[in-house]
N, C-alpha and C positions, 0 to 999 in steps of 0.2 A: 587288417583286423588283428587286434591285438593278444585277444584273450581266447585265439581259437574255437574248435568246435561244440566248447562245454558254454555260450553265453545263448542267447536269447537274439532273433533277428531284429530287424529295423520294425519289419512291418507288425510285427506281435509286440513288441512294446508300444509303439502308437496306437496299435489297438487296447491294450491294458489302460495306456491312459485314457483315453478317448471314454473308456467304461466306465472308469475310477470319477472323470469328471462328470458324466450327465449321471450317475448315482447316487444319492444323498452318503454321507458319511456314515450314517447309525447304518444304513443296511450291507452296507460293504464288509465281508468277512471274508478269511482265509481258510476258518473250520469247516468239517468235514458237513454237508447238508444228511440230515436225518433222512435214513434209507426206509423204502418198503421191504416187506420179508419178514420170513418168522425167525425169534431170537432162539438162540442158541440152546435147543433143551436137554442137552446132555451137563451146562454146566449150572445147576440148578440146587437148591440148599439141601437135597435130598441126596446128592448124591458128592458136594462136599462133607456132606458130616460121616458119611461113610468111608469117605476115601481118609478123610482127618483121621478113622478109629481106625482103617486099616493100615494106616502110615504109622499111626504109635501102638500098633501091636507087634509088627512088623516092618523095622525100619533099613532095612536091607530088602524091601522090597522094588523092585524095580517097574518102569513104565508102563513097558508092556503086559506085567502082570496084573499091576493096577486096573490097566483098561478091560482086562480081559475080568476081571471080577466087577468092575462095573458096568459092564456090556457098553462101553463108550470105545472112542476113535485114541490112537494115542497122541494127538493132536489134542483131543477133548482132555484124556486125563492132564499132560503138560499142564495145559489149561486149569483145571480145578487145582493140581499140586502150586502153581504159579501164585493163586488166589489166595490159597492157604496161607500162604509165606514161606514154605518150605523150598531148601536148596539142597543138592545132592554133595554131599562131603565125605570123599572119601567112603563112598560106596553106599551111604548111609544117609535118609532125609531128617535136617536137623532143621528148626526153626531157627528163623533169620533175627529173632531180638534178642539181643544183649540182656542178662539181670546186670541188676545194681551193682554184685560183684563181681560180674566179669567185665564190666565198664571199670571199675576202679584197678580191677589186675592189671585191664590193659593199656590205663593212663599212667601204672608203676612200673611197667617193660620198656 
């Protein structure tokens, strides 16, 4: 064997084909199948527009504080700040989009 432990056996590829062929082509996918369960309700527009005011009145705010005023998980806030756009810089959550002149500054650097 040539590509050791990291490939796929004999009998699980003959299998994959074997499925691939009696399958018709449209129904054949690699994406994820649509789950049962209830969806996530800590990340919900009530409590991003909240966490958005509380990011830009306080931008030195940290994760865990975050969570702890939206009575969320810090898992959940990542989550909402994620959504937002926001990334932490130098200690501080700054929105991830460029204006028009700091796209031109930084085609002039």
């Amino acid at each position: 064997m040539s590509f050791g432990d990291n490939t796929l056996d004999y009998s699980n590829v003959c299998r994959w084909v074997r499925r691939l062929k009696d399958e018709k082509v449209e129904t054949v996918s690699v994406a994820d199948k649509p789950r049962s369960g209830r969806p996530s309700a800590s990340v919900n527009p009530a409590n991003k527009t909240k966490a958005d005011a509380l990011i830009r009145e306080g931008r030195r705010l940290t994760l865990d504080e975050l969570a702890e005023n939206l009575e969320v998980s810090h898992g959940s806030a990542y989550n909402i700040v994620e959504s937002l756009g926001f990334s932490k810089v130098c200690a501080r959550w700054v929105p991830r989009e460029l204006t028009t002149e700091r796209k031109t500054d930084k085609g002039n650097a």
